[in-house]
PDB file of N, CA, C and O in Angstrom:
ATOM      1  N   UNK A   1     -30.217  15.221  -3.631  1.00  0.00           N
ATOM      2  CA  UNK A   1     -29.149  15.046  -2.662  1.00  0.00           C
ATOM      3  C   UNK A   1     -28.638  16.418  -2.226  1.00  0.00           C
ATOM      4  O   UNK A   1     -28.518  17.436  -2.907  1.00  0.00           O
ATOM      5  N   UNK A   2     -28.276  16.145  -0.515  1.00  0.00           N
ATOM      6  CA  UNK A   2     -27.590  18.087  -0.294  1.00  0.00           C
ATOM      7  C   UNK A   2     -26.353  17.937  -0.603  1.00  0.00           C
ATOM      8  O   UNK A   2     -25.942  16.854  -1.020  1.00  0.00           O
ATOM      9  N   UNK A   3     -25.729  18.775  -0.481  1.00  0.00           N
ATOM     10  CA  UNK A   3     -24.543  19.434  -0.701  1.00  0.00           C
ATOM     11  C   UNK A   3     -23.282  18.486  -0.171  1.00  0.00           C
ATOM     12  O   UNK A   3     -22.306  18.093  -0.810  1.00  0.00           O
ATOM     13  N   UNK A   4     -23.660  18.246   1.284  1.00  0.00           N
ATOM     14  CA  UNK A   4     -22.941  17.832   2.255  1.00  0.00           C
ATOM     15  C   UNK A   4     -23.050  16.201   1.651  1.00  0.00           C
ATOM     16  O   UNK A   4     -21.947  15.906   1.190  1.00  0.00           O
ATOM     17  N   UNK A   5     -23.984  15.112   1.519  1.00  0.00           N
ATOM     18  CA  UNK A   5     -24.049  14.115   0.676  1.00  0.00           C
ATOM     19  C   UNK A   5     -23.128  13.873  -0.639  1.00  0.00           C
ATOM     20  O   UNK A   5     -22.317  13.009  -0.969  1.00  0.00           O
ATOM     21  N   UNK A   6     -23.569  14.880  -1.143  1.00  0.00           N
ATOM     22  CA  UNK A   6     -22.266  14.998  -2.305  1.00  0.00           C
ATOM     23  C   UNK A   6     -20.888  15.030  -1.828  1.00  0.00           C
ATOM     24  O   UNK A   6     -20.077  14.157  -2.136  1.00  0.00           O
ATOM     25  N   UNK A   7     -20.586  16.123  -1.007  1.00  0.00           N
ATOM     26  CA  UNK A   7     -19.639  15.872  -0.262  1.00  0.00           C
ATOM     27  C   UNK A   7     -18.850  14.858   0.221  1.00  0.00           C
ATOM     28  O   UNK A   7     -17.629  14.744   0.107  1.00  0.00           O
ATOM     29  N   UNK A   8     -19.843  13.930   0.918  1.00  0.00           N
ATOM     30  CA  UNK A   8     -19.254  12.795   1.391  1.00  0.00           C
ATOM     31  C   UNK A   8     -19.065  11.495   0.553  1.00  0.00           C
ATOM     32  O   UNK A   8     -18.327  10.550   0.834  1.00  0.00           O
ATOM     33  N   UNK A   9     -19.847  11.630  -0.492  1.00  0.00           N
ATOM     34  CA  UNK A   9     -19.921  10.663  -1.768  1.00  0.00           C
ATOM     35  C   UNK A   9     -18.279  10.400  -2.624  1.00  0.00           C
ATOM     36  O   UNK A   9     -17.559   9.536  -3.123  1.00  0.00           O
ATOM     37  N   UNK A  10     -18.422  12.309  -2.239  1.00  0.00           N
ATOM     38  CA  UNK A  10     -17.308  12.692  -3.416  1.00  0.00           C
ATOM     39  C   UNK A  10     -15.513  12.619  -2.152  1.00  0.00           C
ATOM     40  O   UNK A  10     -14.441  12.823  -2.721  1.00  0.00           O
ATOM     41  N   UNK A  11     -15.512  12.437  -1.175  1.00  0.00           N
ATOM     42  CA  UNK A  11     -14.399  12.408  -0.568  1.00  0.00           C
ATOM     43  C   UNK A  11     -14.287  10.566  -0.155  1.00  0.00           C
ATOM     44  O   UNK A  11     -13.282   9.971   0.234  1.00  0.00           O
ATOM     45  N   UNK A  12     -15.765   9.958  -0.421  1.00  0.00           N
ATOM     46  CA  UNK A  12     -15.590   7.936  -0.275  1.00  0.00           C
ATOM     47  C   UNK A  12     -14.580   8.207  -1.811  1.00  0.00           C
ATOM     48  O   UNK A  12     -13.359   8.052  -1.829  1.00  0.00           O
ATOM     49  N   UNK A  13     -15.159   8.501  -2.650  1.00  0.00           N
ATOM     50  CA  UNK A  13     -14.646   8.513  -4.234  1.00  0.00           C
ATOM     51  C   UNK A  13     -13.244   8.531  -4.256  1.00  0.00           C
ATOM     52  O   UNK A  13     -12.484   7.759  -4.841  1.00  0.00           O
ATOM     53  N   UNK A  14     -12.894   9.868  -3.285  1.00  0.00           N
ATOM     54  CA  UNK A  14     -11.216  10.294  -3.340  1.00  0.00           C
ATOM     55  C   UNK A  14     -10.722   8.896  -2.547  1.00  0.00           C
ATOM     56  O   UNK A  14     -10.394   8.087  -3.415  1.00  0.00           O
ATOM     57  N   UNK A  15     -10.644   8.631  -1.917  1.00  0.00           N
ATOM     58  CA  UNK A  15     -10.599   7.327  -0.931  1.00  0.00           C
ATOM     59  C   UNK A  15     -10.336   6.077  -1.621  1.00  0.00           C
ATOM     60  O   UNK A  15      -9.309   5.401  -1.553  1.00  0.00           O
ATOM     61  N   UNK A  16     -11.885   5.745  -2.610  1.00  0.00           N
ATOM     62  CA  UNK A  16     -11.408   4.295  -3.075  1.00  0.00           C
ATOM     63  C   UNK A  16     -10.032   4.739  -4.204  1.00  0.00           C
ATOM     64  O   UNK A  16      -9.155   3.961  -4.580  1.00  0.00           O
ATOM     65  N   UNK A  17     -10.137   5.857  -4.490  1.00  0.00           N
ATOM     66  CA  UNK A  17      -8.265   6.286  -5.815  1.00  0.00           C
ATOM     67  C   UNK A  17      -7.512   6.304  -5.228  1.00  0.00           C
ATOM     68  O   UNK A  17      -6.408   6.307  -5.772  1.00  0.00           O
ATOM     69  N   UNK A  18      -7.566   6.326  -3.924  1.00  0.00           N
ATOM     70  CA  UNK A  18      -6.144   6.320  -3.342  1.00  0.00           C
ATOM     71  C   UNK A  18      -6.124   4.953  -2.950  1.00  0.00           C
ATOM     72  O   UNK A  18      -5.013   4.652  -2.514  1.00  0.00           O
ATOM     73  N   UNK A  19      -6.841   4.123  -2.943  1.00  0.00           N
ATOM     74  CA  UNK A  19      -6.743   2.480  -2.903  1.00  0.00           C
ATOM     75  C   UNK A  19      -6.046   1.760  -4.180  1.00  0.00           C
ATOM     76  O   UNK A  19      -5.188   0.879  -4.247  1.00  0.00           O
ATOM     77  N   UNK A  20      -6.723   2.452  -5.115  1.00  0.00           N
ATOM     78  CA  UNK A  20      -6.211   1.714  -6.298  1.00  0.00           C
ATOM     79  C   UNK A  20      -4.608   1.905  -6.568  1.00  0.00           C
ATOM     80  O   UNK A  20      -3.783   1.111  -7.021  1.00  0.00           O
ATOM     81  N   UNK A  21      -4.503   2.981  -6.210  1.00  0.00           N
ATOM     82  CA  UNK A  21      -3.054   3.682  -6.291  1.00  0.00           C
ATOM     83  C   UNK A  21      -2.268   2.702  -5.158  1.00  0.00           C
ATOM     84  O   UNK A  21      -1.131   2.360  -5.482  1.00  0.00           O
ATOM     85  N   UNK A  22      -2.780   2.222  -3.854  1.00  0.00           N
ATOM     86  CA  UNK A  22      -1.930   1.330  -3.108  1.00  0.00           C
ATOM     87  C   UNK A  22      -1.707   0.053  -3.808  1.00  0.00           C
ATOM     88  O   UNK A  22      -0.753  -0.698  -3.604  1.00  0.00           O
ATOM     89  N   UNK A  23      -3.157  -0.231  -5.081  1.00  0.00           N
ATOM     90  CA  UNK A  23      -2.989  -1.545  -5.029  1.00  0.00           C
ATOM     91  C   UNK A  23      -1.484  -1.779  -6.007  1.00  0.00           C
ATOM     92  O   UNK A  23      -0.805  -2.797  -6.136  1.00  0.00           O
ATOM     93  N   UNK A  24      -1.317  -0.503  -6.562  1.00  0.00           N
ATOM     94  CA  UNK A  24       0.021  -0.740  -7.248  1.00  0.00           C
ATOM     95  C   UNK A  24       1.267  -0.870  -6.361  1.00  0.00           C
ATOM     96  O   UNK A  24       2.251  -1.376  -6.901  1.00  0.00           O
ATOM     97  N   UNK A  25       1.361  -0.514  -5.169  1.00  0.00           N
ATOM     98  CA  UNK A  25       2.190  -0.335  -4.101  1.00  0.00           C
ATOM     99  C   UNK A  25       2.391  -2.404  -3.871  1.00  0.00           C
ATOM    100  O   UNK A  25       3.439  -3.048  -3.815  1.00  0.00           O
ATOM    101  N   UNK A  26       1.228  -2.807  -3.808  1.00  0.00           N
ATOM    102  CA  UNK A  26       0.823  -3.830  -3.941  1.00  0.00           C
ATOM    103  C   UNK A  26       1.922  -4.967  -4.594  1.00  0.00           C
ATOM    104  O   UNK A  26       2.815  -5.668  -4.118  1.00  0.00           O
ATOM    105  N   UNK A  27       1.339  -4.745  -5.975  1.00  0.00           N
ATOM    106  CA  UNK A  27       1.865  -5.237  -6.634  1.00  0.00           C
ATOM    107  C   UNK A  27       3.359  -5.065  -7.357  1.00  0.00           C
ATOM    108  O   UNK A  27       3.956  -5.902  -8.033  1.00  0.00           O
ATOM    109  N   UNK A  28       3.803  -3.618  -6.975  1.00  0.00           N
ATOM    110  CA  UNK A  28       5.490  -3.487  -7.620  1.00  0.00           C
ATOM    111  C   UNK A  28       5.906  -3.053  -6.640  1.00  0.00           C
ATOM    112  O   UNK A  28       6.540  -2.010  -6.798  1.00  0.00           O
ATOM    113  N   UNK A  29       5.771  -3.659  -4.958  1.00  0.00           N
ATOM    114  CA  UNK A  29       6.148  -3.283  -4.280  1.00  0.00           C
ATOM    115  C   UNK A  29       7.777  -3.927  -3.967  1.00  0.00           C
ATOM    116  O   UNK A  29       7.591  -5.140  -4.065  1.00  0.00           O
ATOM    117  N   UNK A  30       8.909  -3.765  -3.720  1.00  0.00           N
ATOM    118  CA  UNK A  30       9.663  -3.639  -3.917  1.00  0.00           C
ATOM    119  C   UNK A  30      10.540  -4.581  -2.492  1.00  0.00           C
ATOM    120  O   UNK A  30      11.689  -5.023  -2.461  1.00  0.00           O
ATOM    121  N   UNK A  31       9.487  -4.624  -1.480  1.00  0.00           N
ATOM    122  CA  UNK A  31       9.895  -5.359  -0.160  1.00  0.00           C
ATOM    123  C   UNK A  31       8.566  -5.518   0.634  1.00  0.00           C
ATOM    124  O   UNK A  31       7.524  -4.875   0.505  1.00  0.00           O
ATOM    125  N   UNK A  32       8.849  -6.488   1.446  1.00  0.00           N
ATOM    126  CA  UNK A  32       7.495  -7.285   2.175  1.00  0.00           C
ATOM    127  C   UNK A  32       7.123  -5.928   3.067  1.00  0.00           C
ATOM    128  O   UNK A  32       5.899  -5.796   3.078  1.00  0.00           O
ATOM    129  N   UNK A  33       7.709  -5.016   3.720  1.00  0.00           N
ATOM    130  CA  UNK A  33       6.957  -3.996   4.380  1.00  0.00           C
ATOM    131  C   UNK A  33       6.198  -2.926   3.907  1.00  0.00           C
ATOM    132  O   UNK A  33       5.530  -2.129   4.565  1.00  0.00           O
ATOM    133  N   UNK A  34       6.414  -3.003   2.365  1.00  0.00           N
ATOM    134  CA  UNK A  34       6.161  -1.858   1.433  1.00  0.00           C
ATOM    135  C   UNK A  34       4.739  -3.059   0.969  1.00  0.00           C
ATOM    136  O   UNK A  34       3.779  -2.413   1.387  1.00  0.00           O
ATOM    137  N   UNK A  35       4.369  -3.879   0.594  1.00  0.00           N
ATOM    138  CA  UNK A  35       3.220  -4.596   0.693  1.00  0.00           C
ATOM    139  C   UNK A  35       2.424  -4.598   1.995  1.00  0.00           C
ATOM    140  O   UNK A  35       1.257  -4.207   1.993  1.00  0.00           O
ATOM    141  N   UNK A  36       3.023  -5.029   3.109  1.00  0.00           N
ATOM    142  CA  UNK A  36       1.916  -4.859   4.435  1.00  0.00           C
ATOM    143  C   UNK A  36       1.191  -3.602   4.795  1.00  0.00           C
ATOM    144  O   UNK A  36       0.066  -3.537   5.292  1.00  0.00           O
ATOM    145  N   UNK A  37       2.109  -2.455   4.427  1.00  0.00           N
ATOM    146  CA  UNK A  37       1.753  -1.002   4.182  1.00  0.00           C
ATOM    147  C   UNK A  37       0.819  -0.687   3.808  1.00  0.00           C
ATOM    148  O   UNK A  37      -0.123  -0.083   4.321  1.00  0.00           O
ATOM    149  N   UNK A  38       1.054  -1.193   2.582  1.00  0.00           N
ATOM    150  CA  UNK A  38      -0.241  -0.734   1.335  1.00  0.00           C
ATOM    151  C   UNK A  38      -1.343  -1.345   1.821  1.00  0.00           C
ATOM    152  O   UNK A  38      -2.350  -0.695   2.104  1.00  0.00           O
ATOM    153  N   UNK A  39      -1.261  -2.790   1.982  1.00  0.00           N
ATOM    154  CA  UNK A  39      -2.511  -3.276   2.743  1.00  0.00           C
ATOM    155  C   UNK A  39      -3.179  -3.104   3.623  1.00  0.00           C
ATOM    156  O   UNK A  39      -4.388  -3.296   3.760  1.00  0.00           O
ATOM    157  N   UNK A  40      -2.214  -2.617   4.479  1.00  0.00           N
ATOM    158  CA  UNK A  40      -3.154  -2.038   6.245  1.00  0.00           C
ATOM    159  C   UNK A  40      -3.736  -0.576   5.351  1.00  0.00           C
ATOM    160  O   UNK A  40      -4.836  -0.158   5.711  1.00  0.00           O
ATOM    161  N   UNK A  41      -2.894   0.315   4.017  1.00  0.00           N
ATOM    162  CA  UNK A  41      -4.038   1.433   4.041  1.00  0.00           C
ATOM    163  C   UNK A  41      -4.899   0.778   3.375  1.00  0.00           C
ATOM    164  O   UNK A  41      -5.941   1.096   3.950  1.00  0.00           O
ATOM    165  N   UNK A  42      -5.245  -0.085   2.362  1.00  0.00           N
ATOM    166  CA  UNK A  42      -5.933  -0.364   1.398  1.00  0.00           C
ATOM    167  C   UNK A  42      -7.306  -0.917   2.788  1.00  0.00           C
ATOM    168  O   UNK A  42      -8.465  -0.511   2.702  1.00  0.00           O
ATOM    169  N   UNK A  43      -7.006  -1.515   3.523  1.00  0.00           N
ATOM    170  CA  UNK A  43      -7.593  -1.974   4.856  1.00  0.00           C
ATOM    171  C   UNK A  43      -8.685  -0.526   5.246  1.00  0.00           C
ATOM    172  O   UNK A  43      -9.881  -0.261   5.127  1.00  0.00           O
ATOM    173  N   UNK A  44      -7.309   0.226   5.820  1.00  0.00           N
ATOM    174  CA  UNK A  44      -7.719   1.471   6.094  1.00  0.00           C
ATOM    175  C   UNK A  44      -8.969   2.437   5.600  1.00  0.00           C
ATOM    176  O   UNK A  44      -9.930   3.021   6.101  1.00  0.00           O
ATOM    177  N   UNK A  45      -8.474   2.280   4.555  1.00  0.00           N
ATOM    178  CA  UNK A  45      -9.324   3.173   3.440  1.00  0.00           C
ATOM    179  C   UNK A  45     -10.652   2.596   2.852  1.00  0.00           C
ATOM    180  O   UNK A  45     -11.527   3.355   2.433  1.00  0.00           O
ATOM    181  N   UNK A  46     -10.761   1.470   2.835  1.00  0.00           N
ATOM    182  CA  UNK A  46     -12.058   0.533   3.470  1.00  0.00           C
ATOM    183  C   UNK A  46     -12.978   1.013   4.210  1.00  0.00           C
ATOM    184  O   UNK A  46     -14.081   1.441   3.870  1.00  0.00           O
ATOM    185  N   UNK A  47     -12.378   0.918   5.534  1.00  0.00           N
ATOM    186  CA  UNK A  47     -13.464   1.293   6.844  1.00  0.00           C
ATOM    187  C   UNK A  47     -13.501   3.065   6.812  1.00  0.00           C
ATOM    188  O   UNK A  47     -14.400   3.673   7.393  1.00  0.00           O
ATOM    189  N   UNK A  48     -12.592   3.651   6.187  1.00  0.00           N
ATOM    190  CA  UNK A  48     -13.491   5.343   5.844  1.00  0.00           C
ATOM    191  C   UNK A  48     -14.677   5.363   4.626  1.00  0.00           C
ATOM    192  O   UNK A  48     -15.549   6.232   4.597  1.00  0.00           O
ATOM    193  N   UNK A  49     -14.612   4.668   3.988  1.00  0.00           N
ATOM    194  CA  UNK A  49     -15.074   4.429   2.679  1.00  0.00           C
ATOM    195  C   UNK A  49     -16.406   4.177   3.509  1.00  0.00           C
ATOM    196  O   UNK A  49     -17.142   5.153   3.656  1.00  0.00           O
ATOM    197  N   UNK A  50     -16.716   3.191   3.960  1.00  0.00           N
ATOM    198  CA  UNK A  50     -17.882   2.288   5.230  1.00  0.00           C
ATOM    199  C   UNK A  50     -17.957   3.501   6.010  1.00  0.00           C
ATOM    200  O   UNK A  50     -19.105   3.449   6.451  1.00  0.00           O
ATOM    201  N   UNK A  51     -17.501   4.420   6.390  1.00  0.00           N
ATOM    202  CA  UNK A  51     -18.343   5.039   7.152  1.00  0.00           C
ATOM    203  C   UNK A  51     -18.508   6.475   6.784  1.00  0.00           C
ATOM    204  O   UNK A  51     -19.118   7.226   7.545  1.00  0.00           O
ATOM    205  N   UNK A  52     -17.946   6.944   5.542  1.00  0.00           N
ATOM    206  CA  UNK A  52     -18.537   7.997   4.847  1.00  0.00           C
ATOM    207  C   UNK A  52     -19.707   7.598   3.719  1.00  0.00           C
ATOM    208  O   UNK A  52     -20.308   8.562   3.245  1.00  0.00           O
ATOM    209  N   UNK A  53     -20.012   6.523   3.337  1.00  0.00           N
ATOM    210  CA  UNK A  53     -21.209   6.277   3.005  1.00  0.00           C
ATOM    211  C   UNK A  53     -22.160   5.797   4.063  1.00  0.00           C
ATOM    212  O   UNK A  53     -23.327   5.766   3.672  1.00  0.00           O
ATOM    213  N   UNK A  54     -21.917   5.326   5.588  1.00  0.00           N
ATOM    214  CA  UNK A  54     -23.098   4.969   6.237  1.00  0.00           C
ATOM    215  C   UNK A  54     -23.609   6.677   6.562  1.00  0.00           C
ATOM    216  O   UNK A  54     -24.806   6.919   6.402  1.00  0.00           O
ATOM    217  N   UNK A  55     -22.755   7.723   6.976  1.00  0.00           N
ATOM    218  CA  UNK A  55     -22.497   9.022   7.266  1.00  0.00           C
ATOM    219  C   UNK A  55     -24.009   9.512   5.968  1.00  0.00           C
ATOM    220  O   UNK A  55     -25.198   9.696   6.226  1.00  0.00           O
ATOM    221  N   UNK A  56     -23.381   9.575   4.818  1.00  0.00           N
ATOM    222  CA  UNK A  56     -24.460  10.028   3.262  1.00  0.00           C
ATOM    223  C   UNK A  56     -25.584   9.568   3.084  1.00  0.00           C
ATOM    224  O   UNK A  56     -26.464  10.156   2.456  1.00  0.00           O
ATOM    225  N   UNK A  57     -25.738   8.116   3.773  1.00  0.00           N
ATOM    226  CA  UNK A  57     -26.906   7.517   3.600  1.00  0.00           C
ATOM    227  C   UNK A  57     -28.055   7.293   4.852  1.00  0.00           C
ATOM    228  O   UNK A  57     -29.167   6.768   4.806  1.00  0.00           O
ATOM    229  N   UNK A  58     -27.407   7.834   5.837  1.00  0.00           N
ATOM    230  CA  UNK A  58     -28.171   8.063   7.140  1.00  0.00           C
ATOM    231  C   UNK A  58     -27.875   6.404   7.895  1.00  0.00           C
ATOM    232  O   UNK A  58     -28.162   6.226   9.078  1.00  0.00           O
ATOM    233  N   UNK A  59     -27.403   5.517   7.216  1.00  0.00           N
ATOM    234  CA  UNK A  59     -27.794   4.207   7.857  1.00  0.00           C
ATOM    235  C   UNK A  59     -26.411   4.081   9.275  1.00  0.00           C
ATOM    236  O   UNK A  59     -25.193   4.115   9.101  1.00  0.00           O
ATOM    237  N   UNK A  60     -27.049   3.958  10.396  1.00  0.00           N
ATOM    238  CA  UNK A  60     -26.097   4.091  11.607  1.00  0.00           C
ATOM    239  C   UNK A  60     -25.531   2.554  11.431  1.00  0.00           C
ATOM    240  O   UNK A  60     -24.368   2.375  11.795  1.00  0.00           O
ATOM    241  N   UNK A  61     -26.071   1.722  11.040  1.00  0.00           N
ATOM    242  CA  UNK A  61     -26.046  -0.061  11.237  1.00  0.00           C
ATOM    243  C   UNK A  61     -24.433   0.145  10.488  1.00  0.00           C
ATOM    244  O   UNK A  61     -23.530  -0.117  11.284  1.00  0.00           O
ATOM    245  N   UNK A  62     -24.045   0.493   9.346  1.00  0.00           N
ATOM    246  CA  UNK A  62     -22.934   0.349   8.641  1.00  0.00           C
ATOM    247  C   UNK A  62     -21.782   0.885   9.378  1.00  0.00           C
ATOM    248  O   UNK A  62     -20.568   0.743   9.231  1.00  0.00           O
ATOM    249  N   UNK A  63     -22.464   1.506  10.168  1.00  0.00           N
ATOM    250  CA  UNK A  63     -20.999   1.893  11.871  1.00  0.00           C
ATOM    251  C   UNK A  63     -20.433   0.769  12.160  1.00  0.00           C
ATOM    252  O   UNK A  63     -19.256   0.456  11.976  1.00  0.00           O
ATOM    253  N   UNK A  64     -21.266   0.166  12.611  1.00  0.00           N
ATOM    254  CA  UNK A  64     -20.591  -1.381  13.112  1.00  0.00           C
ATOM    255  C   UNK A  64     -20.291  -2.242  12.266  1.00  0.00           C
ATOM    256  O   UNK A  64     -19.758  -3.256  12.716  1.00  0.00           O
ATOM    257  N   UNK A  65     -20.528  -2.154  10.694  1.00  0.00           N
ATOM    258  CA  UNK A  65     -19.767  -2.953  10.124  1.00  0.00           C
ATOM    259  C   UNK A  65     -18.239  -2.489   9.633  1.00  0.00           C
ATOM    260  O   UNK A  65     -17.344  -3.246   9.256  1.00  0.00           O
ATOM    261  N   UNK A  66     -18.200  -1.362   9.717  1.00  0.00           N
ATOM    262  CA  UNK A  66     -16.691  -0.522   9.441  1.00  0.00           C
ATOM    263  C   UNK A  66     -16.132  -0.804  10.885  1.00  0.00           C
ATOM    264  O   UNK A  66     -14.917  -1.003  10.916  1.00  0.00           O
ATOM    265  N   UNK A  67     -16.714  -0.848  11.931  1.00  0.00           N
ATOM    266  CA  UNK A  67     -16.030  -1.016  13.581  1.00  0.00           C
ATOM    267  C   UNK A  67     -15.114  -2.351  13.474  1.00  0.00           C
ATOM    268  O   UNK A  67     -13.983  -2.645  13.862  1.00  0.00           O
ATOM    269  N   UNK A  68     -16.503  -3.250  12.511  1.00  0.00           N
ATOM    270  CA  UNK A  68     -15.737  -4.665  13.295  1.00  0.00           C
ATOM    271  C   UNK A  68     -14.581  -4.989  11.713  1.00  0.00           C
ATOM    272  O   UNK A  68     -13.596  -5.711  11.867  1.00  0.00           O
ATOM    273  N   UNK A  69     -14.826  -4.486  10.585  1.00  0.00           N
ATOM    274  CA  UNK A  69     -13.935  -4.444   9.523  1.00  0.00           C
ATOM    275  C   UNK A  69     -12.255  -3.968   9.886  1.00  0.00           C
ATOM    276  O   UNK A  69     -11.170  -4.477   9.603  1.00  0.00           O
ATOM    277  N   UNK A  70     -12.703  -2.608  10.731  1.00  0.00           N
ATOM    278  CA  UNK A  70     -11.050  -2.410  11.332  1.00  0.00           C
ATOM    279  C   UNK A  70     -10.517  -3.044  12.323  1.00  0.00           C
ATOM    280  O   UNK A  70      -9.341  -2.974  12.682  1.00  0.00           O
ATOM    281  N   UNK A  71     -11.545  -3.809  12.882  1.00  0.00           N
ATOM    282  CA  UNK A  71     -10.457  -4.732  13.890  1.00  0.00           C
ATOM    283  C   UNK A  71     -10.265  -6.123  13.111  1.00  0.00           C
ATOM    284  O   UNK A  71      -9.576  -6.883  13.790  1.00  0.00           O
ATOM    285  N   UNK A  72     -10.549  -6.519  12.247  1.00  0.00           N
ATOM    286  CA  UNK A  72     -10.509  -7.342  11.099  1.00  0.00           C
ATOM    287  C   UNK A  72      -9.332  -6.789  10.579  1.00  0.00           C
ATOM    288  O   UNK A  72      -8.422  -7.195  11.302  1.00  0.00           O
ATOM    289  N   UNK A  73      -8.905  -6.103   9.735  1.00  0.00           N
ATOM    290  CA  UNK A  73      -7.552  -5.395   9.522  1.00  0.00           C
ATOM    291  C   UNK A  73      -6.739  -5.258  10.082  1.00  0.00           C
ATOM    292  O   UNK A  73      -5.656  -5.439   9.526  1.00  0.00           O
ATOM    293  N   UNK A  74      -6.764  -4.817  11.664  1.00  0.00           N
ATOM    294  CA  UNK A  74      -5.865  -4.702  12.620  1.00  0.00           C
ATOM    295  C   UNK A  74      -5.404  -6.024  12.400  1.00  0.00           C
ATOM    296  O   UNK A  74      -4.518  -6.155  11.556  1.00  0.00           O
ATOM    297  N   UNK A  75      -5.802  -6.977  12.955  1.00  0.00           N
ATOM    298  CA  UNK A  75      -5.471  -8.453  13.174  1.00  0.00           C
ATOM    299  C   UNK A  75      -4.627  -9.139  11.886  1.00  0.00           C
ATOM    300  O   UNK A  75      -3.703  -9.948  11.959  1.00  0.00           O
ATOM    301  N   UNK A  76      -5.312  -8.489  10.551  1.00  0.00           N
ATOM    302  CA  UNK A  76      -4.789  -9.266   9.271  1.00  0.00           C
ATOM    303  C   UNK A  76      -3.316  -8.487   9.260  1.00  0.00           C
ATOM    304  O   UNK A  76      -2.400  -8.955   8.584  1.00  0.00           O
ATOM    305  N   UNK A  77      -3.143  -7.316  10.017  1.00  0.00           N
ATOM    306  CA  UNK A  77      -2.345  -6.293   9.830  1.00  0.00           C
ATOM    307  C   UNK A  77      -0.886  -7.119  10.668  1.00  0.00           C
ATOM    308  O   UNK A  77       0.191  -7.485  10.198  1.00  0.00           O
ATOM    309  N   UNK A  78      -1.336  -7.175  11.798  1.00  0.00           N
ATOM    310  CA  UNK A  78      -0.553  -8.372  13.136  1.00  0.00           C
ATOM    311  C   UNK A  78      -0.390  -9.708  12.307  1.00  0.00           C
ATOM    312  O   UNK A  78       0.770 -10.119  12.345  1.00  0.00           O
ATOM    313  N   UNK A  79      -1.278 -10.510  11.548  1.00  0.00           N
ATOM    314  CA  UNK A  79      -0.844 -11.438  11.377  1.00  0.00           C
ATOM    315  C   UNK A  79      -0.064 -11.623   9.910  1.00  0.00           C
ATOM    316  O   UNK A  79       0.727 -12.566   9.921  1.00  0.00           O
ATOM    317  N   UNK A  80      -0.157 -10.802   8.498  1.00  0.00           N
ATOM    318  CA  UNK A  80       0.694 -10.823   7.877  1.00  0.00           C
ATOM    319  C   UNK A  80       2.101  -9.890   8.005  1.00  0.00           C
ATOM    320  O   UNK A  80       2.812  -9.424   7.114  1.00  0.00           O
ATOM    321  N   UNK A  81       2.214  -9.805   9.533  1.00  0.00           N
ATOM    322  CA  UNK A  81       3.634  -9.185   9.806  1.00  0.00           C
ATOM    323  C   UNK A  81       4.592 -10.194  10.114  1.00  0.00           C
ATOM    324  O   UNK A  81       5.716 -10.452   9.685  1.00  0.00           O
ATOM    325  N   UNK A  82       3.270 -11.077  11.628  1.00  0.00           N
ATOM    326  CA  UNK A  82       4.109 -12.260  12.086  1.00  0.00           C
ATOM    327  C   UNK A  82       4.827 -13.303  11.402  1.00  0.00           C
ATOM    328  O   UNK A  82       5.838 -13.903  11.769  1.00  0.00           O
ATOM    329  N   UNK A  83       3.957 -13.460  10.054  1.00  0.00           N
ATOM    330  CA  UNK A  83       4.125 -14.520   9.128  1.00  0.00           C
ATOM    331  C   UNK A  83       5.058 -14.322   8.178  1.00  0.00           C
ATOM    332  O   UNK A  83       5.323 -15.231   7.392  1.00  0.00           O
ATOM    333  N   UNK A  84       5.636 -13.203   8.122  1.00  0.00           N
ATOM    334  CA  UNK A  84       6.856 -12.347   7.247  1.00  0.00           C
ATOM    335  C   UNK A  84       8.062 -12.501   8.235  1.00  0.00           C
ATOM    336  O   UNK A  84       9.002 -13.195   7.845  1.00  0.00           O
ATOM    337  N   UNK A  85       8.122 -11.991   9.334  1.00  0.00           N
ATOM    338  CA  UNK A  85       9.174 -12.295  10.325  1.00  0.00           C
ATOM    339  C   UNK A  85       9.453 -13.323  10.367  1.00  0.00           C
ATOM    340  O   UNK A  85      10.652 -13.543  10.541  1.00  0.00           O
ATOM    341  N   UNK A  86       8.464 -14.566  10.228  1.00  0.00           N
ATOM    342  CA  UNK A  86       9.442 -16.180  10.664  1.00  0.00           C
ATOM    343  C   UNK A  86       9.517 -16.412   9.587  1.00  0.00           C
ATOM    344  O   UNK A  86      10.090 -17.501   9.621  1.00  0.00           O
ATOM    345  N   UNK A  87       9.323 -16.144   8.388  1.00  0.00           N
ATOM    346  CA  UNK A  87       9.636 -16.273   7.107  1.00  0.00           C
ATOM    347  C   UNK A  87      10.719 -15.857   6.824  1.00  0.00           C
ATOM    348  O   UNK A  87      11.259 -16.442   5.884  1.00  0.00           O
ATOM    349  N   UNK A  88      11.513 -14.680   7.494  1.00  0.00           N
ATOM    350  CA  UNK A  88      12.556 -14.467   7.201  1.00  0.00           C
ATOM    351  C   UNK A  88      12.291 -13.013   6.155  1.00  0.00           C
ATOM    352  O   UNK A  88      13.268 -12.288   5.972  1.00  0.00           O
ATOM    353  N   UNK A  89      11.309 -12.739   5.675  1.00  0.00           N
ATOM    354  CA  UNK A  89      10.360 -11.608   4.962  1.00  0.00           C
ATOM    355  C   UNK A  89      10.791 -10.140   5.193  1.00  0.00           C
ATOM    356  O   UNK A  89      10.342  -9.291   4.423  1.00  0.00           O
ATOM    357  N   UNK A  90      11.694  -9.744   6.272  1.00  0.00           N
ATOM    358  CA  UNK A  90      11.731  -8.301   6.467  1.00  0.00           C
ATOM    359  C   UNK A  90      13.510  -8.273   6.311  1.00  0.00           C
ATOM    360  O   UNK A  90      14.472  -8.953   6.668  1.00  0.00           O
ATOM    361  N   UNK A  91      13.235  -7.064   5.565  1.00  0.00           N
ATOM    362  CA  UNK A  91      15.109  -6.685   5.608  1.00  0.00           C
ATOM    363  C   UNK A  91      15.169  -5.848   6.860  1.00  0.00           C
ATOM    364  O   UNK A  91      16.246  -5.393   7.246  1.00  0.00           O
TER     365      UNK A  91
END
């Protein structure tokens, strides 16, 4: 493997720790916006993850599955907001 592979291996790596670290945001999160947060990055940090390994592994195809993953997020992002608002969910 070059340099730059490692590279990108090793910055997906930094990426999924900073996921795990949301998922605590997650779970002792403290108010419904401090959960949607974490989720749109945990979302977020997904589709870099997807495209610094399609990036390491040469495969272009995993572009479009990180493309259509963030508009998948976007939407989950819009719809567990809407569903908090008529819930009454946001201070």
């Amino acid at each position: 493997m070059t340099l730059v592979e490692n590279a990108l291996l090793a910055t997906a790596g930094a990426f999924v720790i900073t996921s795990l670290v949301a998922v605590y945001r997650i779970v002792d999160g403290p108010t419904m916006p401090d959960r949607v947060i974490a989720i749109n990055v945990i979302g977020s940090n997904v589709v870099i993850v997807i495209a610094l390994l399609a990036a390491a592994i040469g495969e272009a195809g995993a572009l479009d599955i990180a493309l259509v993953y963030a508009l998948l997020n976007f939407l989950l992002s819009i719809a567990i907001s809407k569903f908090s608002v008529e819930r009454g969910g946001v201070l």
